[in-house]
N, C-alpha and C positions, 0 to 999 in steps of 0.2 A: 574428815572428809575422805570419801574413798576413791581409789583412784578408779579412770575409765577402762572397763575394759577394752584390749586393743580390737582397732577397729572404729568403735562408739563415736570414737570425737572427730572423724573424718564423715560419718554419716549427716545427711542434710533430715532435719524432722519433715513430717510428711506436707505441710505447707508450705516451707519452702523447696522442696521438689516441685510439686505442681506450678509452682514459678519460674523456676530454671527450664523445665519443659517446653511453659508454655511462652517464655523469651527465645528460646532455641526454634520452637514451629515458628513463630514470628520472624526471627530473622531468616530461617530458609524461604517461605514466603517470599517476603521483600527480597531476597536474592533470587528467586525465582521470577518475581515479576520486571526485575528489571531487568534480565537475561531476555523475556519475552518481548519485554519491551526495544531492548537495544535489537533485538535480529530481526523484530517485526515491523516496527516503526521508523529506527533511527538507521539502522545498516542491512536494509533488505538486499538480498540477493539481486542484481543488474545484471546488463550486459547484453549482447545483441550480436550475430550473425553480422557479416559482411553483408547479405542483402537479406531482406524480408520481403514479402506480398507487401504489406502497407503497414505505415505508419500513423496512429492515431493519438493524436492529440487530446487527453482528457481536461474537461474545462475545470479550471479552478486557479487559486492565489499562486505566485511562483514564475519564472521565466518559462512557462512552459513551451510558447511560440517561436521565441530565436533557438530553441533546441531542435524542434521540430519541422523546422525550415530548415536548420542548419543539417540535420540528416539527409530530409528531402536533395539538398542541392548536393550532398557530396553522394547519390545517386543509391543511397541505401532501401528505398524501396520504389517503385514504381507509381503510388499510390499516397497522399496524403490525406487522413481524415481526420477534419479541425472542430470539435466540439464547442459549440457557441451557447451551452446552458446556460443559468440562468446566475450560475458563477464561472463565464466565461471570462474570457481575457478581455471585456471590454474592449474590443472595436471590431468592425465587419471582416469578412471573411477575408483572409490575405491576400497579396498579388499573390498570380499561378507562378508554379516554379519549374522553368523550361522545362519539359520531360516527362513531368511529374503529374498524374490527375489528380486534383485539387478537390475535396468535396468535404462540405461546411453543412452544419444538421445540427438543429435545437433536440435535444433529447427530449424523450416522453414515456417516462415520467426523467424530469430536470435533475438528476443525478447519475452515481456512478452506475445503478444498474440499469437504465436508461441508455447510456451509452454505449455497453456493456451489451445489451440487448440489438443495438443500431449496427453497432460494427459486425455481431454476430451474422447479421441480415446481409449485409455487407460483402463479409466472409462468402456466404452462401451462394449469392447471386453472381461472384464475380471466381468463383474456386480460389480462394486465397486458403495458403496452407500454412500460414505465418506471419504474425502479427506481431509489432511494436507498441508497446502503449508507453509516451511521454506523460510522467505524472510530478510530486512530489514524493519525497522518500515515505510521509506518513501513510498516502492513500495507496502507493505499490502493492503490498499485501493485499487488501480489498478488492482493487484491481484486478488482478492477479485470477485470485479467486471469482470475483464476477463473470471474469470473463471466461474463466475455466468451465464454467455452466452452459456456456452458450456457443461456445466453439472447440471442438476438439483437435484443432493443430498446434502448432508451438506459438508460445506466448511467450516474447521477453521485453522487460520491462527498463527504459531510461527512465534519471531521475534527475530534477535541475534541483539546486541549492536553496536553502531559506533562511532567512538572517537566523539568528542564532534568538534574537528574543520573542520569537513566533513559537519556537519548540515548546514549553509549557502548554499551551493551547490547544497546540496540536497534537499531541501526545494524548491529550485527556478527549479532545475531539475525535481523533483517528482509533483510541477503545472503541469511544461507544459508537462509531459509525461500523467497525471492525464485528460487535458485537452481534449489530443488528442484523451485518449482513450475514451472520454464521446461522442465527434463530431466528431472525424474525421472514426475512425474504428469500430464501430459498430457491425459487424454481427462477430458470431465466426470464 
């Protein structure tokens, strides 16, 4: 038997290349999407100015309401506006909170860009130059963006907490809601 020449025995035959490649594109993949994932869903960008025009409360699952009151009272915006879609916080529009104008609106169409669209109206009629949206950490990003379409002042976003066995869900929920609103609904 003759020996390999040097080199030969350290080389992969050409089928098993094509396999280490395409394990290697796969796991950069999956480390790419869950890089996407962790900054778009799970740890978006927050935080908020000392005061804002108004604060709006987007409806949906999550404590959204005692954060949004709780801002309102410690006098961070002049303005509260509480979204009673059709995944609202279940119950009527909140006591007023000394100081603070209170204004409660079913969105139309009953989602994020719906609301997204009301506040922007909002924005307009009243000269606000900066806006608050209390959401969850999945729908921030969406958010975010929605609302980038329809109002061109600063936008920062709070986020209230969610049990920990809600995230699988939401995660798979907040792509294709994330998805839709990049391709399919575009204009404000």
């Amino acid at each position: 038997m003759a020996a390999a020449a040097p080199g030969q025995a350290s080389r992969l035959r050409p089928g098993r290349r094509w396999a280490w490649r395409l394990l290697a594109a796969t796991a950069v993949l999956v480390v790419a999407f869950s890089a996407a994932t962790a900054r778009l869903l799970v740890w978006p960008a927050q935080g908020m100015p000392e005061h804002a025009d108004a604060i709006v409360m987007m409806a949906g699952p999550g404590a959204r309401l005692p954060v949004a009151v709780g801002l309102a009272r410690q006098g961070r915006a002049g303005v509260l506006v509480v979204s009673q879609g059709h995944l609202g916080y279940g119950s009527p529009c909140p006591p007023a909170v000394p100081g603070v104008r209170l204004i409660c609106f079913d969105p139309d169409p009953s989602d994020t860009r719906g609301e997204a669209e009301f506040a922007a109206r909002l924005a307009r009629k009243y000269g606000w130059h900066s806006v608050v949206l209390v959401t969850t950490r999945e729908q921030d990003t969406r958010a975010r963006i929605l609302m980038a379409r329809c109002f061109t002042g600063s936008i920062y976003v709070v986020t209230t907490a969610r049990p920990w066995y809600d995230w699988p869900y939401q995660i798979a929920y907040g792509w294709g809601a994330l998805v839709k609103a990049l391709t399919m609904k575009r204009g404000c």
